[in-house]
C-alpha angles and dihedrals in degrees: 000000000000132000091251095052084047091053090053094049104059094044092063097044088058097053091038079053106117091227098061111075137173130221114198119232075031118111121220110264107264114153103213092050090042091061107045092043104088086203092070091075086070102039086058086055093045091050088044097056079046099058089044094058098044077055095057094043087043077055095057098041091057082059110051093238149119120216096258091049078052107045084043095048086049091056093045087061092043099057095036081061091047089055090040096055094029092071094054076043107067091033088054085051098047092042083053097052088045091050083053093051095042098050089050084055087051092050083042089058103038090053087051090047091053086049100058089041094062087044095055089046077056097053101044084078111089090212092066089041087059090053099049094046085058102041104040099022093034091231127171129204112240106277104028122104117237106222110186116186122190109197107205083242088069091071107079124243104258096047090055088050095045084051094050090046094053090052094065113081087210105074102041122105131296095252099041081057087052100052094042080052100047096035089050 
């Protein structure tokens, strides 16, 4: 073989290399002329969205997945963590809302026990005992005479009607007609 043919040779084994590869619009990589074309700017953009691309597809072929396995398997997660934490969730809110009501009842209670409170200070006095007795028990010290005194407008209205309804034979039962009848 001759040096020439040599020469040859080897040239085409380089570009037939597969790591060499052409683009086409893009020129060969020749420093002096990358960097006075203006248009290089935007072929090593363009390279650059091309090797990032080859990355994320290197991604999902380590994966084993296409986008869409991807995107489908993501939502997957995310809805298994939305079921996970919505369980604690809805038992943190309803703990919440039975904290609120509890400590209402709380306020509720305290209020009643500062009630009764004041009321038992009240009633430590003997006066206010006295009067109790005679209002509410209707006592009456030795020696005093107890008047009670009952107006007609006390009684309520519908006691005074159904009274007055009873009153009336002609309104009572079948059978109670028939043995006044028979029994003269």
């Amino acid at each position: 073989m001759t040096q020439r043919a040599r020469e040859r040779g080897s040239r085409d084994r380089r570009t037939e290399s597969p790591r060499v590869r052409r683009v086409e619009g893009v020129p060969a990589r020749h420093p002096q002329r990358t960097r006075r074309d203006p248009r290089g700017a935007g072929a090593r953009a363009r390279l650059r969205l091309k090797l990032a691309a080859k990355q994320a597809s290197g991604a999902a072929r380590v994966l084993g997945m296409s986008t869409t396995r991807r995107a489908a398997v993501l939502a997957i997660v995310i809805c298994a963590l939305a079921f996970t934490l919505a369980v604690p969730l809805r038992t943190y809110v309803s703990q919440r809302a039975e904290i609120r009501v509890q400590q209402q009842r709380q306020a509720q209670l305290q209020a009643e026990v500062a009630e009764l409170e004041a009321r038992k200070a009240a009633l430590a006095d003997p006066a206010e005992v006295e009067a109790e007795a005679r209002r509410r028990l209707r006592y009456v010290m030795p020696g005093e005479t107890p008047y009670l005194i009952q107006l007609p407008e006390d009684t309520p209205q519908g006691q005074g009607q159904a009274a007055r309804q009873k009153a009336v034979p002609g309104d009572s039962a079948w059978y109670q007609q028939l043995w006044s009848s028979l029994g003269g």
